[in-house]
C-alpha positions as CSV (number, residue, x, y, z in Angstrom):
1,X,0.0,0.0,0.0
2,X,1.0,3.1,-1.0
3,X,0.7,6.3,1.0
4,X,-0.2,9.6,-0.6
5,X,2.9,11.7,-1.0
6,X,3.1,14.9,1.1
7,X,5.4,16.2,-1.7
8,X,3.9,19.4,-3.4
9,X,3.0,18.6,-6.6
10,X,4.1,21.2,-9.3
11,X,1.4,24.1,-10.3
12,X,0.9,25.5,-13.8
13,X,1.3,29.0,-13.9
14,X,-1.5,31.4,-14.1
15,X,-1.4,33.1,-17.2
16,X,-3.5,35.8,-15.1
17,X,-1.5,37.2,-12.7
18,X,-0.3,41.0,-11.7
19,X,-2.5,43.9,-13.3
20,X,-4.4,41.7,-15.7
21,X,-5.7,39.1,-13.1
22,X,-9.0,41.2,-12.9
23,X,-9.4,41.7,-16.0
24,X,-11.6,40.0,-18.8
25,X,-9.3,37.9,-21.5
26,X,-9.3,39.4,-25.3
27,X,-11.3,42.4,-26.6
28,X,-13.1,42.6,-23.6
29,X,-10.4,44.6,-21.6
30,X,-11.6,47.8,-22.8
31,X,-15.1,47.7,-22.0
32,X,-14.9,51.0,-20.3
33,X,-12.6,52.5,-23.1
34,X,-15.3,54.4,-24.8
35,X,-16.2,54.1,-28.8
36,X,-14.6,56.8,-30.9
37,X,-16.9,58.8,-33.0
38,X,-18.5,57.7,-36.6
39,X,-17.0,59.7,-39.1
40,X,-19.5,62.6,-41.1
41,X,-20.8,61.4,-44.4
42,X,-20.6,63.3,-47.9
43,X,-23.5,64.3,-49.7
44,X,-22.5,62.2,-52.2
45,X,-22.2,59.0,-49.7
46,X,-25.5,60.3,-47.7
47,X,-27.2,60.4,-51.2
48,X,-26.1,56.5,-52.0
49,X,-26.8,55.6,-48.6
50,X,-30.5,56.8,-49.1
51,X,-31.3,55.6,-52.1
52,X,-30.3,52.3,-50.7
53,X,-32.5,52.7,-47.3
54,X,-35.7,53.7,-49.6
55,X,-39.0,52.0,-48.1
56,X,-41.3,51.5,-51.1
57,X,-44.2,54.1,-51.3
58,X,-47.6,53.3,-49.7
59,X,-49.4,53.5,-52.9
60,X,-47.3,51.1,-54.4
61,X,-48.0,48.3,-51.8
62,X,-51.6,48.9,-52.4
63,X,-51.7,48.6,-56.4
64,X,-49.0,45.0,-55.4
65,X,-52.2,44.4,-53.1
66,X,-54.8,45.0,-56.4
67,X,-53.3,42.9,-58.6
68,X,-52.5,39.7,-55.8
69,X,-56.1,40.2,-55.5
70,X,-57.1,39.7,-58.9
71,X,-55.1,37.1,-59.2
72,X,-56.5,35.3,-56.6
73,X,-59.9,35.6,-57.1
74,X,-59.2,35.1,-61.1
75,X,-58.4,31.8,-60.1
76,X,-61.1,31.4,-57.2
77,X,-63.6,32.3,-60.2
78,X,-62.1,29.8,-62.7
79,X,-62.4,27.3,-60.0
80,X,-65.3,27.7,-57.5
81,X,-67.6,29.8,-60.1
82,X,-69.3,33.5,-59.1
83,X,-70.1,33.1,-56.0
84,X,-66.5,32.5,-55.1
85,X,-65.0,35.2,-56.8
86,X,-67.3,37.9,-55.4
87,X,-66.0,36.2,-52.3
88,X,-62.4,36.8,-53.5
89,X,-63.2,40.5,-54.7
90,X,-64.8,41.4,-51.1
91,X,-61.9,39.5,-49.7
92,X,-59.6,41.5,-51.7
93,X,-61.5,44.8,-51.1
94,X,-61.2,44.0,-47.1
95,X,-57.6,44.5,-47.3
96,X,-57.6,47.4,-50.1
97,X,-59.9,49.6,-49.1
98,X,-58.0,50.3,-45.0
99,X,-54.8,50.1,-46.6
100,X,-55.8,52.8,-49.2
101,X,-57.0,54.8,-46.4
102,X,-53.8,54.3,-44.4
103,X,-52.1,55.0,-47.7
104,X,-53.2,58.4,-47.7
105,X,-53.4,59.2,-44.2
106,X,-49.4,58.3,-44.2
107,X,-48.3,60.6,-47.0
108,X,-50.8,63.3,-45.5
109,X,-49.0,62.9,-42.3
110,X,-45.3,62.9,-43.7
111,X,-45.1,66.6,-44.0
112,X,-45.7,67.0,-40.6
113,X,-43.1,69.4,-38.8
114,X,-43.9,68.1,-35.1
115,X,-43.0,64.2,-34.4
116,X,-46.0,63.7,-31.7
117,X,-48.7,65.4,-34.2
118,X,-47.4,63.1,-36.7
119,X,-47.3,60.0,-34.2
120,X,-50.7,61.0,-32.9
121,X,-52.2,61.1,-36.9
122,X,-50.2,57.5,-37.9
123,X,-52.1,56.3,-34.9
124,X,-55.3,57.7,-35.9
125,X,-55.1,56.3,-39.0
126,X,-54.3,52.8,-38.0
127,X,-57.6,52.8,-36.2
128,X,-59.4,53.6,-38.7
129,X,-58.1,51.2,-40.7
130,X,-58.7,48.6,-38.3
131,X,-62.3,49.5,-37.6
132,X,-62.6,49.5,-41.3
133,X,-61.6,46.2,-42.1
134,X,-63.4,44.7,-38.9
135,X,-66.6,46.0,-40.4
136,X,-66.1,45.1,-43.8
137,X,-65.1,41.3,-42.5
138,X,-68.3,41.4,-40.8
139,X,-70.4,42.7,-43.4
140,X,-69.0,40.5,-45.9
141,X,-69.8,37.1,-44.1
142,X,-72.5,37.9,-41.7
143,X,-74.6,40.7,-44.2
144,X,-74.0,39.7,-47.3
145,X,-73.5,35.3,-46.6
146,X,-70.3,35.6,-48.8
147,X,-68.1,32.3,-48.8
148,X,-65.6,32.1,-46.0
149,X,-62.7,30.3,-47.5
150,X,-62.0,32.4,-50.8
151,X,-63.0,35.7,-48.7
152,X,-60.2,34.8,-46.1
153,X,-57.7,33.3,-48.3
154,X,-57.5,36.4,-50.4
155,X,-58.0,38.3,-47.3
156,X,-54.7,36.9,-46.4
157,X,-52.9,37.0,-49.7
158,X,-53.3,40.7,-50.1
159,X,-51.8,41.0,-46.2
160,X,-49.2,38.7,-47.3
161,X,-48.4,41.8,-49.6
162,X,-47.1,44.0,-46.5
163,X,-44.2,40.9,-45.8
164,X,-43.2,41.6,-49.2
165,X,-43.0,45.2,-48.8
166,X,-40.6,44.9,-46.0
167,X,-38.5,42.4,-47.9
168,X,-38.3,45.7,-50.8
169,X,-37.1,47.6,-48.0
170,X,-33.9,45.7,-46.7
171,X,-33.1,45.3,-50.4
């Protein structure tokens, strides 16, 4: 049987030690070192870098909206008859019609001078829109006993629009 030896066993050295022991390893040392300025852009590199940051007009999204619309209630009409594609077209129009009037309530609102007036308006505006296509959803399939499958697919086609749209904008 062996006994454990009382001889000290060598240590590695720590790597660590005087005025760095406290401190994080790598680029993490300067964490209180503070971030030097960005540099001022040229008109000619502020213009390239806006026409590069350009989201896509309002109206624009809407007429993308118009046609996905037709298109899907073209083929809604080719394959369930008339009474699916007036289904498609209100379904269409339920998405249209508030993002028209958010349309123009945005570019109405983008001369504003004060940021909480035009805040305040945007705001406004959503609401409206909302209510609007509430009350069109409602009317559509509870008023006027449209079909609920081509309304709501289209419905969701022309939102799918606004996805798109952002996609435009990190381009």
């Amino acid at each position: 049987m062996s006994l454990p030896s009382s001889a000290s066993q060598p240590e590695k050295p720590d790597d660590r030690s005087g005025n760095e022991a406290g401190r994080p390893a790598g680029n993490a040392a300067n964490w209180d070192d503070e971030d030097p300025l960005p540099r001022r852009l040229t008109a000619t590199e502020a213009e390239a870098f806006r026409s590069q940051r350009n989201a896509p007009s309002p109206w624009r999204v809407v007429l993308v909206q118009v046609e996905t619309g037709a298109v899907i209630s073209l083929l809604f009409g080719l394959l369930g008859g008339l009474p699916a594609l007036w289904s498609a077209l209100f379904g269409a129009a339920t998405a249209i019609v508030p993002g028209a009037l958010m349309a123009r309530g945005a570019t109405r609102m983008a001369d504003s001078k004060s940021p909480i007036t035009t805040a305040l308006g945007l705001l406004g505006w959503e609401s409206a829109k909302i209510i609007c296509s509430v009350a069109m959803l409602v009317l559509g399939l509870l008023k006027l006993h449209l079909q609920g499958g081509p309304l709501l697919v289209t419905l969701g086609g022309c939102l799918v629009v606004y996805w798109v749209a952002l996609a435009w904008r990190s381009r």
